[in-house]
mmCIF file of the N, C-alpha and C atoms, coordinates in Angstrom:
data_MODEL
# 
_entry.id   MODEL 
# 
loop_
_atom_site.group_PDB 
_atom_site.id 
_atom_site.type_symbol 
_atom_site.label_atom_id 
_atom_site.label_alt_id 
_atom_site.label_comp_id 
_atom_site.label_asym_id 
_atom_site.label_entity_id 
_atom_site.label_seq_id 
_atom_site.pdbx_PDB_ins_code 
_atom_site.Cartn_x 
_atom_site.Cartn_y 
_atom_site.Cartn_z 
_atom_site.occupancy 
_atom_site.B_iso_or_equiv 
_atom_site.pdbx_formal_charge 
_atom_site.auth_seq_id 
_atom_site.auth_comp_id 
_atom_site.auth_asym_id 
_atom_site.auth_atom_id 
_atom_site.pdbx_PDB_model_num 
ATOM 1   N N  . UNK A 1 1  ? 0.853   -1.171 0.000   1.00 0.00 ? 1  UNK A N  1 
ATOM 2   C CA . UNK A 1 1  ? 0.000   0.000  0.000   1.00 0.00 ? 1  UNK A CA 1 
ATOM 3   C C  . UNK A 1 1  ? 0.901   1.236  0.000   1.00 0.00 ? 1  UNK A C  1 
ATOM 4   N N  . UNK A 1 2  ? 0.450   1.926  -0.881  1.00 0.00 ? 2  UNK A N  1 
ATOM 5   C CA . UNK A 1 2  ? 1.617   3.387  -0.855  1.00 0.00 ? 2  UNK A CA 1 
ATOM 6   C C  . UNK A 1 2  ? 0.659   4.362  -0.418  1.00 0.00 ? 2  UNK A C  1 
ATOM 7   N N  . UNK A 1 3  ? -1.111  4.874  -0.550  1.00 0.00 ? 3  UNK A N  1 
ATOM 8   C CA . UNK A 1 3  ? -1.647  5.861  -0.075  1.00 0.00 ? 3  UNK A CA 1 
ATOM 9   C C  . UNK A 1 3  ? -2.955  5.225  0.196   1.00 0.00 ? 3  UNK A C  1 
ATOM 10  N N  . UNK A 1 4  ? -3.701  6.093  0.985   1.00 0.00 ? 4  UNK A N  1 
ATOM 11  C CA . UNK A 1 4  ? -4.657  5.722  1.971   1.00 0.00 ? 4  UNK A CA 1 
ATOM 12  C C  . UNK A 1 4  ? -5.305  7.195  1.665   1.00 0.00 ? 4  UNK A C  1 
ATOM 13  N N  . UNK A 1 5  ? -6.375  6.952  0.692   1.00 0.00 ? 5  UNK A N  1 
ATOM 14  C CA . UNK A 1 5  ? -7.388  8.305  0.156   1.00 0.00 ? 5  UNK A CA 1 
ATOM 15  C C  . UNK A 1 5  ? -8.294  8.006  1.353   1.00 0.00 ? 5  UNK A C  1 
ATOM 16  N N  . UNK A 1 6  ? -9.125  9.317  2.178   1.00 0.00 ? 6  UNK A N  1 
ATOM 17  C CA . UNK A 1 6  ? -9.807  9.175  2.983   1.00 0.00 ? 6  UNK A CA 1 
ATOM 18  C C  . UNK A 1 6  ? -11.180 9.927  2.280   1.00 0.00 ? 6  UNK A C  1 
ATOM 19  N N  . UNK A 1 7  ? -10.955 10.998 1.145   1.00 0.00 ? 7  UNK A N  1 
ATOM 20  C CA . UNK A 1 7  ? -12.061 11.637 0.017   1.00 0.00 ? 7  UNK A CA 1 
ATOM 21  C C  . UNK A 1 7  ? -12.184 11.444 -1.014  1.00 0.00 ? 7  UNK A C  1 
ATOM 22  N N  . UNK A 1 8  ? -13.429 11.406 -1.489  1.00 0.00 ? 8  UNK A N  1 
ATOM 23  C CA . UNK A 1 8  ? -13.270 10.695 -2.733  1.00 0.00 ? 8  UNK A CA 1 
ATOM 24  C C  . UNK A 1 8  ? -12.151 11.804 -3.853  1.00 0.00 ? 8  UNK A C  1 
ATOM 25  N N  . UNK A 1 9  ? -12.432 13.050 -3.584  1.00 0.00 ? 9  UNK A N  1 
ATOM 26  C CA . UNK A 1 9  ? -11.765 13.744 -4.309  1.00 0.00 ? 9  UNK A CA 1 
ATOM 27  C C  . UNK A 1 9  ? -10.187 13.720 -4.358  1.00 0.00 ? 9  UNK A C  1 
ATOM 28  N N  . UNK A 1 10 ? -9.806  13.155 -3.439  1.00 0.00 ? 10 UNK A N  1 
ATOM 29  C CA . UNK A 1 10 ? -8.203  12.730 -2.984  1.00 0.00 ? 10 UNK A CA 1 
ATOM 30  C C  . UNK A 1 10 ? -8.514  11.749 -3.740  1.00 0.00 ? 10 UNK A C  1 
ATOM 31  N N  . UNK A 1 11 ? -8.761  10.614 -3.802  1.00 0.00 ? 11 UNK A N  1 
ATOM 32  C CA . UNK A 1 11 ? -8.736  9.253  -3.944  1.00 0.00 ? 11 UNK A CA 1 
ATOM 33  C C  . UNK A 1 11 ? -8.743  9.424  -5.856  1.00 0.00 ? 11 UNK A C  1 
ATOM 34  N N  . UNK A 1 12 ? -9.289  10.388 -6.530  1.00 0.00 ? 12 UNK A N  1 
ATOM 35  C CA . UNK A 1 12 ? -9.720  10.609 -7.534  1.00 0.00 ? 12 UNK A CA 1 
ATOM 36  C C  . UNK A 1 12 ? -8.118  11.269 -7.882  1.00 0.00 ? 12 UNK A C  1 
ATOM 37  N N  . UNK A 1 13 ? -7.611  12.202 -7.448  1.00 0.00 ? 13 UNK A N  1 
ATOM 38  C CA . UNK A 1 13 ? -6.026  12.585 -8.150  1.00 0.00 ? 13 UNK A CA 1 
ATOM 39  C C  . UNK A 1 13 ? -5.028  12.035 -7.793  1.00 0.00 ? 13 UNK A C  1 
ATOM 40  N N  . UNK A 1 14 ? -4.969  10.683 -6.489  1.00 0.00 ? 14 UNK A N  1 
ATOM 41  C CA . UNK A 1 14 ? -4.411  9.626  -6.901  1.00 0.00 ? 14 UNK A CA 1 
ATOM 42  C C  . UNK A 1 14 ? -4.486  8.677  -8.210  1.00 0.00 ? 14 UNK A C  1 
ATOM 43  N N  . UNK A 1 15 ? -5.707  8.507  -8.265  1.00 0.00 ? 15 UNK A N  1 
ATOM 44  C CA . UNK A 1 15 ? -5.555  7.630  -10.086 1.00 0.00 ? 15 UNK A CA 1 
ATOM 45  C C  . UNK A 1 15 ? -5.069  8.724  -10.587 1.00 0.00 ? 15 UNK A C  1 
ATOM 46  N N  . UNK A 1 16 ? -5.917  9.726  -10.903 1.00 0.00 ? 16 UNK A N  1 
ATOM 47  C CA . UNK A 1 16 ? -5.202  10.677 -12.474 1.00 0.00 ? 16 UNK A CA 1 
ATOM 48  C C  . UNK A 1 16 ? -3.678  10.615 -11.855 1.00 0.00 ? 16 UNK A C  1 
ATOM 49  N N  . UNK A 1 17 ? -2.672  10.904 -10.693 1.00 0.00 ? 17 UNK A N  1 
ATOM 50  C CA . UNK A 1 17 ? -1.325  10.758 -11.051 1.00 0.00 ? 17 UNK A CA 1 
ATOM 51  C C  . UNK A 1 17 ? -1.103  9.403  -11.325 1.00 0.00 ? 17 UNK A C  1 
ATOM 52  N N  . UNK A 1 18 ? -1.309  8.132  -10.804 1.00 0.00 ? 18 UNK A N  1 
ATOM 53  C CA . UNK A 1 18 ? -1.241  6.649  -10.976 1.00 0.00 ? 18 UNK A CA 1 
ATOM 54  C C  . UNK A 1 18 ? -1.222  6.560  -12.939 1.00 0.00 ? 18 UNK A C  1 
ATOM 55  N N  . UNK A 1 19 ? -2.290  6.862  -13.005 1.00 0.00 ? 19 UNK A N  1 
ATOM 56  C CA . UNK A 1 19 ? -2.561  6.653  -14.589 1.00 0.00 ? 19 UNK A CA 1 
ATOM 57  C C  . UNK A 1 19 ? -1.765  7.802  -15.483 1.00 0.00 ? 19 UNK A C  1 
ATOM 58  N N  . UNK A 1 20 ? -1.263  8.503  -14.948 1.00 0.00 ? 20 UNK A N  1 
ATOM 59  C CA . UNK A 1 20 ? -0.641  9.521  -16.071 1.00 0.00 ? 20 UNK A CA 1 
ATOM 60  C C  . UNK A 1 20 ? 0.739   8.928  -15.927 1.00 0.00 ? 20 UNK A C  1 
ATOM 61  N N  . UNK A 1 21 ? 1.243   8.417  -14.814 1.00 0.00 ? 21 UNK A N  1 
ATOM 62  C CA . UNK A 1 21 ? 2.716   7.765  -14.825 1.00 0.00 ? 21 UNK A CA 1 
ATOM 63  C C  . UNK A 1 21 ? 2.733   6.457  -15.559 1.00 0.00 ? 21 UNK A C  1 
ATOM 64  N N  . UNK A 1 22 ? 1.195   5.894  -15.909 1.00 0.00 ? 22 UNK A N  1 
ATOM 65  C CA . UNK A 1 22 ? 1.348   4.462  -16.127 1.00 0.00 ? 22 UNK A CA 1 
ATOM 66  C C  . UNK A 1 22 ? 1.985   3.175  -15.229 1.00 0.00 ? 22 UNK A C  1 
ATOM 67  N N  . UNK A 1 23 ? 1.348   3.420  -14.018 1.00 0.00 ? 23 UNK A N  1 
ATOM 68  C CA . UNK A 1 23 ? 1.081   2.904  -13.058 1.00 0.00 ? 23 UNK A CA 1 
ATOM 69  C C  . UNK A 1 23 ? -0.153  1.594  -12.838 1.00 0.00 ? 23 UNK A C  1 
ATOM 70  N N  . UNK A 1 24 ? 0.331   0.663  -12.987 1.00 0.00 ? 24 UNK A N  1 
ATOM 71  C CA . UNK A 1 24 ? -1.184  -0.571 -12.459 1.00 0.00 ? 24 UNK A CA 1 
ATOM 72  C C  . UNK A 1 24 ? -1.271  -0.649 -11.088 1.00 0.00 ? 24 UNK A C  1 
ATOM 73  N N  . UNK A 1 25 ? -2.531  -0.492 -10.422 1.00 0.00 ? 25 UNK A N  1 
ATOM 74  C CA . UNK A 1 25 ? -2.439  -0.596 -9.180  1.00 0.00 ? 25 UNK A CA 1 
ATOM 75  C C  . UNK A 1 25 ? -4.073  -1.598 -8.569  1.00 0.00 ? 25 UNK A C  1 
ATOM 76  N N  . UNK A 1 26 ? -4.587  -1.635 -7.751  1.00 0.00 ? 26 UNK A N  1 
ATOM 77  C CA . UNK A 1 26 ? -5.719  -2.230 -6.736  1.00 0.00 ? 26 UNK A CA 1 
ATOM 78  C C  . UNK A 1 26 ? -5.551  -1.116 -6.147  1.00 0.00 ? 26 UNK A C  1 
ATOM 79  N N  . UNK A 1 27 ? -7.002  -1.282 -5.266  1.00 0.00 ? 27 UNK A N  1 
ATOM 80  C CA . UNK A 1 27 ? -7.923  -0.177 -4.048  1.00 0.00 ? 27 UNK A CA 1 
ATOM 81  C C  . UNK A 1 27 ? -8.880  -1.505 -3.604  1.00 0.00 ? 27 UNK A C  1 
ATOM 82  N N  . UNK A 1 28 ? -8.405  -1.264 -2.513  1.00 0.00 ? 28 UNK A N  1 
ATOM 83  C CA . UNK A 1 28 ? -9.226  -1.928 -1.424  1.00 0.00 ? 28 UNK A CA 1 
ATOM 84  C C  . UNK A 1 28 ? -10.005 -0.828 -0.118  1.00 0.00 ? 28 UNK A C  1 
ATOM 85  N N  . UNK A 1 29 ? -10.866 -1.207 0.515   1.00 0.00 ? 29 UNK A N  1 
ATOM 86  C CA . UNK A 1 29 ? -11.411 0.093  1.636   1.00 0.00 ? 29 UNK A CA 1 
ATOM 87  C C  . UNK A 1 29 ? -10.377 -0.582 2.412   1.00 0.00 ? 29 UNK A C  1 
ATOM 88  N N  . UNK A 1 30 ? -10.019 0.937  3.465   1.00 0.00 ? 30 UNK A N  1 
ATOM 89  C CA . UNK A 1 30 ? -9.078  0.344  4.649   1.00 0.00 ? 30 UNK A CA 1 
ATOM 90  C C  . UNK A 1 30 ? -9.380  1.194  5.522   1.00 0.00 ? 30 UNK A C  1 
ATOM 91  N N  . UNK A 1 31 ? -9.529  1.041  7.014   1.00 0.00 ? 31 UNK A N  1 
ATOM 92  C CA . UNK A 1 31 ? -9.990  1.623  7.812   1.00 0.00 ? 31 UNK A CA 1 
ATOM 93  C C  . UNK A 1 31 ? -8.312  2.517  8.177   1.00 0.00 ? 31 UNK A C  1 
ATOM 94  N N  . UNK A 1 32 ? -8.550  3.630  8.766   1.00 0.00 ? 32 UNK A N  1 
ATOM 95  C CA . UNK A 1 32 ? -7.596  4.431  8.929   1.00 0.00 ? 32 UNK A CA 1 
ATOM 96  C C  . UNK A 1 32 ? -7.965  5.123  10.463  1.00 0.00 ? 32 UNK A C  1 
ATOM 97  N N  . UNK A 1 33 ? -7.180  6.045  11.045  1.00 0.00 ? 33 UNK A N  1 
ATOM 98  C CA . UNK A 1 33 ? -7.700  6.836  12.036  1.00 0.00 ? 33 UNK A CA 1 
ATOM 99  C C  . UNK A 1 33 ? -7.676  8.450  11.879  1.00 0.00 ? 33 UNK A C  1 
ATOM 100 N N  . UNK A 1 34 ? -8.028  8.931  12.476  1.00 0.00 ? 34 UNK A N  1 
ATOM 101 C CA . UNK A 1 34 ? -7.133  10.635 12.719  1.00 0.00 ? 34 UNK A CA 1 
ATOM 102 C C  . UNK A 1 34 ? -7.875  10.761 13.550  1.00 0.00 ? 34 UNK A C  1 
ATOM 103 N N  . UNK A 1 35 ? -7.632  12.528 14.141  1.00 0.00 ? 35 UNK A N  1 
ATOM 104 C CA . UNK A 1 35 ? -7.707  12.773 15.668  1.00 0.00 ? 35 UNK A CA 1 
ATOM 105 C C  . UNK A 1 35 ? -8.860  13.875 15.062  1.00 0.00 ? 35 UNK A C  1 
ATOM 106 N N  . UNK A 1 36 ? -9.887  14.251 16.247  1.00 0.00 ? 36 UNK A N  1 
ATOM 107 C CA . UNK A 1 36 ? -10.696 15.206 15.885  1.00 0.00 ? 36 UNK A CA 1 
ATOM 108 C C  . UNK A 1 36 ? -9.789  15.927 17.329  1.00 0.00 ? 36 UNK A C  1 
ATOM 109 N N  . UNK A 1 37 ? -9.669  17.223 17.167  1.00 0.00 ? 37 UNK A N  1 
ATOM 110 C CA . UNK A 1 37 ? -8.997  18.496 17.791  1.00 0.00 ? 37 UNK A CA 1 
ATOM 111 C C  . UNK A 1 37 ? -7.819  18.160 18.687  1.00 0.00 ? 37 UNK A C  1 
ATOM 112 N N  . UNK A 1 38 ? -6.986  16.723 18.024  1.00 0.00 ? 38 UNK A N  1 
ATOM 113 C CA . UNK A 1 38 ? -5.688  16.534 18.340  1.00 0.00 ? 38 UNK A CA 1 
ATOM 114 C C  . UNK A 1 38 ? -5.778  15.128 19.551  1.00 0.00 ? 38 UNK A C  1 
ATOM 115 N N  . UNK A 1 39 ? -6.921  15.373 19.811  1.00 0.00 ? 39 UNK A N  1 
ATOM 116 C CA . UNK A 1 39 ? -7.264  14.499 21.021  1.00 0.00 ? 39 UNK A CA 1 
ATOM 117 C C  . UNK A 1 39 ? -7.754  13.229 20.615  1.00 0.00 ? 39 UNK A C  1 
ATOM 118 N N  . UNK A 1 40 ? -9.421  13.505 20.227  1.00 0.00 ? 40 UNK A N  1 
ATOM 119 C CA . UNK A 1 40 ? -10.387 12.367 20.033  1.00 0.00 ? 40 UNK A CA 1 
ATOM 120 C C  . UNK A 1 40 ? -9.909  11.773 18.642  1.00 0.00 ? 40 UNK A C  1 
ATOM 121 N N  . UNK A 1 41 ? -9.677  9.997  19.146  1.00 0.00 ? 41 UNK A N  1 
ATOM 122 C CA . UNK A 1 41 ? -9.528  9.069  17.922  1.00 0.00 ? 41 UNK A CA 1 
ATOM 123 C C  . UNK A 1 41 ? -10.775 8.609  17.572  1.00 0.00 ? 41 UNK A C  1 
ATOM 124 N N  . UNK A 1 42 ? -10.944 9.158  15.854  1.00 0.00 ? 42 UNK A N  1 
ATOM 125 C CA . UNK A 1 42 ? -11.750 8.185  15.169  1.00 0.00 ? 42 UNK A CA 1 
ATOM 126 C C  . UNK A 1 42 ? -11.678 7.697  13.616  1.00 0.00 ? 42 UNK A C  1 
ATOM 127 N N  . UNK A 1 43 ? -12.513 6.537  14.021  1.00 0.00 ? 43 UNK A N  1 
ATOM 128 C CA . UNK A 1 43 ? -11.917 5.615  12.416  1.00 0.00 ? 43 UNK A CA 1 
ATOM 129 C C  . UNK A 1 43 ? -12.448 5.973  11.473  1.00 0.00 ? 43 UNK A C  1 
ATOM 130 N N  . UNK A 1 44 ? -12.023 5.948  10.457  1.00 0.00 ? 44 UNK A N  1 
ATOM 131 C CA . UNK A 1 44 ? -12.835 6.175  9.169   1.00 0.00 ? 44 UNK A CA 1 
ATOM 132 C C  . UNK A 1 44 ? -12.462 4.858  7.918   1.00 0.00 ? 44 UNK A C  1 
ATOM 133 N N  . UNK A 1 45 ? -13.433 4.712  6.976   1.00 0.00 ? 45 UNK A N  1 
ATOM 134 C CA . UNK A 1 45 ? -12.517 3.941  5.861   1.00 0.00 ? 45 UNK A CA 1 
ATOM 135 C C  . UNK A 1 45 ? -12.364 4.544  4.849   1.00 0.00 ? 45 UNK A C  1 
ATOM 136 N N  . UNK A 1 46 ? -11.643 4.330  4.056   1.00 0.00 ? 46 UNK A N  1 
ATOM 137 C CA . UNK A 1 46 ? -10.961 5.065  3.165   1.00 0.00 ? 46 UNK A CA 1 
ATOM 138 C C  . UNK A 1 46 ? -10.596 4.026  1.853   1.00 0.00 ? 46 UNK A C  1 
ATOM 139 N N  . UNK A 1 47 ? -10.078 4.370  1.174   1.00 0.00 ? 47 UNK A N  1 
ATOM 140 C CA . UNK A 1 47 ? -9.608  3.712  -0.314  1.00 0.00 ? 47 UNK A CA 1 
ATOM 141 C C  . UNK A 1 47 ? -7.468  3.329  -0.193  1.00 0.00 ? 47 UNK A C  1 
ATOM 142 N N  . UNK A 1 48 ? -7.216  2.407  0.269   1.00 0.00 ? 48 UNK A N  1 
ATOM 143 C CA . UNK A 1 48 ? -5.960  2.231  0.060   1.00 0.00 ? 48 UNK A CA 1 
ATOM 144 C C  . UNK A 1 48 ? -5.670  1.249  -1.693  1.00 0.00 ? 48 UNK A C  1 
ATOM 145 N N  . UNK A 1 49 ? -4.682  2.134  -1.754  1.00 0.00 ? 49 UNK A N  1 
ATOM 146 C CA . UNK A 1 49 ? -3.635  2.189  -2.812  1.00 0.00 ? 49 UNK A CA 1 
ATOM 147 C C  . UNK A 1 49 ? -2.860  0.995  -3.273  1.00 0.00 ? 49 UNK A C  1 
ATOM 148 N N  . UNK A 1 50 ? -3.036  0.261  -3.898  1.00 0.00 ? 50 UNK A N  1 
ATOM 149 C CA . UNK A 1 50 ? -1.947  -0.868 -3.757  1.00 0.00 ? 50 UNK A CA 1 
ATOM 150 C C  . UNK A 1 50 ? -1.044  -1.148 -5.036  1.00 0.00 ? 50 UNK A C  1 
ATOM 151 N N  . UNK A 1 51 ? 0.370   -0.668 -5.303  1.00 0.00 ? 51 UNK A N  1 
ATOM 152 C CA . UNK A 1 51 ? 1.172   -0.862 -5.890  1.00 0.00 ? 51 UNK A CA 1 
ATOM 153 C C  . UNK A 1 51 ? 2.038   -2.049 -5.992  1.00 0.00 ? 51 UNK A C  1 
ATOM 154 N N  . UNK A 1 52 ? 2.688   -2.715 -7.198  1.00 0.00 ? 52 UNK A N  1 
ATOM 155 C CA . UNK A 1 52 ? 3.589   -3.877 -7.435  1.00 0.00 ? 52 UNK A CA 1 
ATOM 156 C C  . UNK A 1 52 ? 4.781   -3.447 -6.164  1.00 0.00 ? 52 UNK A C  1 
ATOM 157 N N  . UNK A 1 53 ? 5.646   -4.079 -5.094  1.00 0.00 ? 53 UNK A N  1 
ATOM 158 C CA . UNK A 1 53 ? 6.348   -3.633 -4.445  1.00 0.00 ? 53 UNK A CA 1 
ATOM 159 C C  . UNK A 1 53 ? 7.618   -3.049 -5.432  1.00 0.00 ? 53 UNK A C  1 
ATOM 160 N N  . UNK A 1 54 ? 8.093   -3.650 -6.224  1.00 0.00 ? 54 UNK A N  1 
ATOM 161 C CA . UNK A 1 54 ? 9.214   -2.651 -7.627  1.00 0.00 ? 54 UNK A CA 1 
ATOM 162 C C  . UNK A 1 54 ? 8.938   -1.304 -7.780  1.00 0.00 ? 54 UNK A C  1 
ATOM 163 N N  . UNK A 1 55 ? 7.739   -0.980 -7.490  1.00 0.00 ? 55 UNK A N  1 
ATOM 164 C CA . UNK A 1 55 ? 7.244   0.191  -8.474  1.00 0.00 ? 55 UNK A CA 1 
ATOM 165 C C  . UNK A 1 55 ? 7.127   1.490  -6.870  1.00 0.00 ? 55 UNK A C  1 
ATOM 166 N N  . UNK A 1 56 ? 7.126   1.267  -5.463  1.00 0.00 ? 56 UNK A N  1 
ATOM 167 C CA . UNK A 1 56 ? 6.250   1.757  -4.620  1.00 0.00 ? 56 UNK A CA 1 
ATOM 168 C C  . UNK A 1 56 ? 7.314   2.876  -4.429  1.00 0.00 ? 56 UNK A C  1 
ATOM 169 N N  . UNK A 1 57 ? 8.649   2.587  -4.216  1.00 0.00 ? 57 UNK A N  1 
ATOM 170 C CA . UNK A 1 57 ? 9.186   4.020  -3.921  1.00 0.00 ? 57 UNK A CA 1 
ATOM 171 C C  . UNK A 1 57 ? 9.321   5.094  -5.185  1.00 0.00 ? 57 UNK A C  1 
ATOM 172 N N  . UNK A 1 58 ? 8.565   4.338  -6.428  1.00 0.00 ? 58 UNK A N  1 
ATOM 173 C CA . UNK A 1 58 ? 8.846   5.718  -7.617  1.00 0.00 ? 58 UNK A CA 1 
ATOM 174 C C  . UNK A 1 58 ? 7.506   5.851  -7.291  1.00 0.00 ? 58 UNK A C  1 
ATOM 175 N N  . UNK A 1 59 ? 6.253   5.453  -6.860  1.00 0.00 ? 59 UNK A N  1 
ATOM 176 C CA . UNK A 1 59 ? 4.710   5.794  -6.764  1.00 0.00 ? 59 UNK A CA 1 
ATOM 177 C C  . UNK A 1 59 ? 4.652   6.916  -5.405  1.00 0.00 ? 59 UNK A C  1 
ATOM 178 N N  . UNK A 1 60 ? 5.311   6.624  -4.439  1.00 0.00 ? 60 UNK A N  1 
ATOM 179 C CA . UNK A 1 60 ? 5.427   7.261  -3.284  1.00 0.00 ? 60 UNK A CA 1 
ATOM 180 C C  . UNK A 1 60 ? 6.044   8.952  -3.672  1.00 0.00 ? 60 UNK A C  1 
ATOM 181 N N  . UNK A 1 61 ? 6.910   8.643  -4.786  1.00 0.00 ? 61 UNK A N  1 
ATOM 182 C CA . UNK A 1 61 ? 7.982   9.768  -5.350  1.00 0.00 ? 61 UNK A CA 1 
ATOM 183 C C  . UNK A 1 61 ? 7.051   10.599 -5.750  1.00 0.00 ? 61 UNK A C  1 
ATOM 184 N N  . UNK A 1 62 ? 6.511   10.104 -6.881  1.00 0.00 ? 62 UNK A N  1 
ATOM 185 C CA . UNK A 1 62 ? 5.178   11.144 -7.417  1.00 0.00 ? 62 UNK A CA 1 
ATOM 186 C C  . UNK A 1 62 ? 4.240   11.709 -7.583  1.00 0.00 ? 62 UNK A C  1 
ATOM 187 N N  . UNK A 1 63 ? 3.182   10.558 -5.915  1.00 0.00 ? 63 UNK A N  1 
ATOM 188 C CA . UNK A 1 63 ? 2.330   10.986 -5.337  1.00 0.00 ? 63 UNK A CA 1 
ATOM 189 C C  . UNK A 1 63 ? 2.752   12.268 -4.484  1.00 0.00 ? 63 UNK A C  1 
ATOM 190 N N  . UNK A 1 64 ? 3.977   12.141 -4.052  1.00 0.00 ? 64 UNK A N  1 
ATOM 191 C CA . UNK A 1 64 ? 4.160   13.550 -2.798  1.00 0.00 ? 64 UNK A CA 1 
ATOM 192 C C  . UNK A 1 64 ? 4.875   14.526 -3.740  1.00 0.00 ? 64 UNK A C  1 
ATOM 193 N N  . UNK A 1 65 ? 5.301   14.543 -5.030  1.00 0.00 ? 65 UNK A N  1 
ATOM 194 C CA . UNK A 1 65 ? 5.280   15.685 -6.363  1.00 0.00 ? 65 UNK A CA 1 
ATOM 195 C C  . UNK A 1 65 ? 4.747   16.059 -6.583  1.00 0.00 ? 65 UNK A C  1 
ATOM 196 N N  . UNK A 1 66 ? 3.471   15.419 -6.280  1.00 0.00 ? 66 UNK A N  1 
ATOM 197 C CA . UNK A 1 66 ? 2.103   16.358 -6.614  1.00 0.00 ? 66 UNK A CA 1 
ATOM 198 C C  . UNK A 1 66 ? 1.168   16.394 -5.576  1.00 0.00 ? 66 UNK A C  1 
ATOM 199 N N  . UNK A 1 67 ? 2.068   16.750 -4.514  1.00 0.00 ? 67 UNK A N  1 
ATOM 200 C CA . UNK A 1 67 ? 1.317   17.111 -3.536  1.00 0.00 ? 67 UNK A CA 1 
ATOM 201 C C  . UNK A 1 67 ? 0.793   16.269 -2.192  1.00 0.00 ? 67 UNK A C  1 
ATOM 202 N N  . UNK A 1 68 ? 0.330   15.485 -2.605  1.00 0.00 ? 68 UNK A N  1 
ATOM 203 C CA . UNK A 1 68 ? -0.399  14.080 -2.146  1.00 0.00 ? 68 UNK A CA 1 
ATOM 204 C C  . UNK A 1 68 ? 0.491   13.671 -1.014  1.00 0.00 ? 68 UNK A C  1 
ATOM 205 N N  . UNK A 1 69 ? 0.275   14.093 -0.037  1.00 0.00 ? 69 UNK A N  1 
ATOM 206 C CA . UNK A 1 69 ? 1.246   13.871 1.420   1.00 0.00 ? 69 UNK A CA 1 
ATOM 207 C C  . UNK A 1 69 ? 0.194   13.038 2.448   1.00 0.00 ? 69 UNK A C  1 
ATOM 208 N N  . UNK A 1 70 ? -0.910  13.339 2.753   1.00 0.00 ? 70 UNK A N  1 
ATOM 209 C CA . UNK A 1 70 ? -1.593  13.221 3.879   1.00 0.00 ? 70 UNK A CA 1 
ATOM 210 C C  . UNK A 1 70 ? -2.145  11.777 4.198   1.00 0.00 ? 70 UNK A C  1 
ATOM 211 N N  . UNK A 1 71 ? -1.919  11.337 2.966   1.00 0.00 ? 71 UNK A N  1 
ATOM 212 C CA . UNK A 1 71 ? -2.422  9.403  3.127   1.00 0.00 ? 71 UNK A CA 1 
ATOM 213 C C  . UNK A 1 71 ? -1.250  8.827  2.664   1.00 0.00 ? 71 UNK A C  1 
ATOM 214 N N  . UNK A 1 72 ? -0.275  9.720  2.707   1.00 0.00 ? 72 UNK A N  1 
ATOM 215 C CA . UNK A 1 72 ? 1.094   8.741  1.790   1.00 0.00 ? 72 UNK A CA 1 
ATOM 216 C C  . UNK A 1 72 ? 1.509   7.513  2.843   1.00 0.00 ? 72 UNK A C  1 
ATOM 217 N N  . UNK A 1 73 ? 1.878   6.499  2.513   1.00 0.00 ? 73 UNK A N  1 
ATOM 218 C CA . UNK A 1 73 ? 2.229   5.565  3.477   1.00 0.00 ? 73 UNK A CA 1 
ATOM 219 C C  . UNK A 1 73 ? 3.629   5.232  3.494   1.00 0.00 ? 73 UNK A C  1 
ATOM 220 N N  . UNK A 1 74 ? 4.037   5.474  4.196   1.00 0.00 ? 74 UNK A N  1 
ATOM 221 C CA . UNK A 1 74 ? 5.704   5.615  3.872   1.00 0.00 ? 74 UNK A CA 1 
ATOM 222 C C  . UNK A 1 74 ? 6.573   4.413  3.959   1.00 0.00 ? 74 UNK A C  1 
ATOM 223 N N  . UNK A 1 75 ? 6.045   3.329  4.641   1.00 0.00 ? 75 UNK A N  1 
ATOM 224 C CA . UNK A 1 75 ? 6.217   1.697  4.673   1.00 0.00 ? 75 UNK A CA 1 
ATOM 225 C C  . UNK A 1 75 ? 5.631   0.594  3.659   1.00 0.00 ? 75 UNK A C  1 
ATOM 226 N N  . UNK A 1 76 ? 6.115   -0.193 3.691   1.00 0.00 ? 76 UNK A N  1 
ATOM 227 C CA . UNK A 1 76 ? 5.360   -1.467 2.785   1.00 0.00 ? 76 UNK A CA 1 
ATOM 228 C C  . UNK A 1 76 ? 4.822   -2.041 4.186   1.00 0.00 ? 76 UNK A C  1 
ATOM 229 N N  . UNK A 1 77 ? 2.989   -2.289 4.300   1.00 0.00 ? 77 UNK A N  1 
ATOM 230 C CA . UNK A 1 77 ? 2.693   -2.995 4.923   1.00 0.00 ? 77 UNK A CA 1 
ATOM 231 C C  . UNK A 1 77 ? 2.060   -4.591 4.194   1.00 0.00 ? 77 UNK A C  1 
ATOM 232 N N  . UNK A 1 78 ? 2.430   -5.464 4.921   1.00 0.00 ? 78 UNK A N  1 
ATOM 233 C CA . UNK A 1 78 ? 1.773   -6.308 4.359   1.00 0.00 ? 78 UNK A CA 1 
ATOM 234 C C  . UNK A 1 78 ? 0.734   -6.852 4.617   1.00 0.00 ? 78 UNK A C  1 
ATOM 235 N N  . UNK A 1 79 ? -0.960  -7.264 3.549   1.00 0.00 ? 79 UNK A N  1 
ATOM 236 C CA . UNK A 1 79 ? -1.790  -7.411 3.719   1.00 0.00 ? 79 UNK A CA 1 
ATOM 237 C C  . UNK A 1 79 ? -2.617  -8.575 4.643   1.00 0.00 ? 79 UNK A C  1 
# 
């Protein structure tokens, strides 16, 4: 997994960069967390990203080139 879209509108300029690099990838829902006012944890699901492991540190490269920081996943987890 290289990003973790939590909007659809995020989740939407992940493909357009995925597909403009010519990138094959999967999306699965994945539950995620964040904090409401730093404090309160809550879950949400979201759309994770799933790249060939060859390909994840040039996908990681060009998702955060264009911006795309906030669901970047900076590890290979495995499923």
């Amino acid at each position: 997994m290289v990003y973790i879209a939590g909007r659809l509108s995020e989740g939407k300029r992940v493909e357009q960069v995925l597909a403009e690099n010519a990138v094959d990838y999967a999306v699965d829902v994945e539950p995620f967390e964040n904090r409401v006012l730093g404090i309160l944890r809550v879950e949400y699901e979201g759309v994770g990203f799933y790249v060939v492991s060859d390909q994840a540190d040039f996908c990681r490269r060009i998702l955060r080139d264009a911006g795309l920081v906030q669901g970047l996943v900076e590890d290979d987890h495995e499923a």
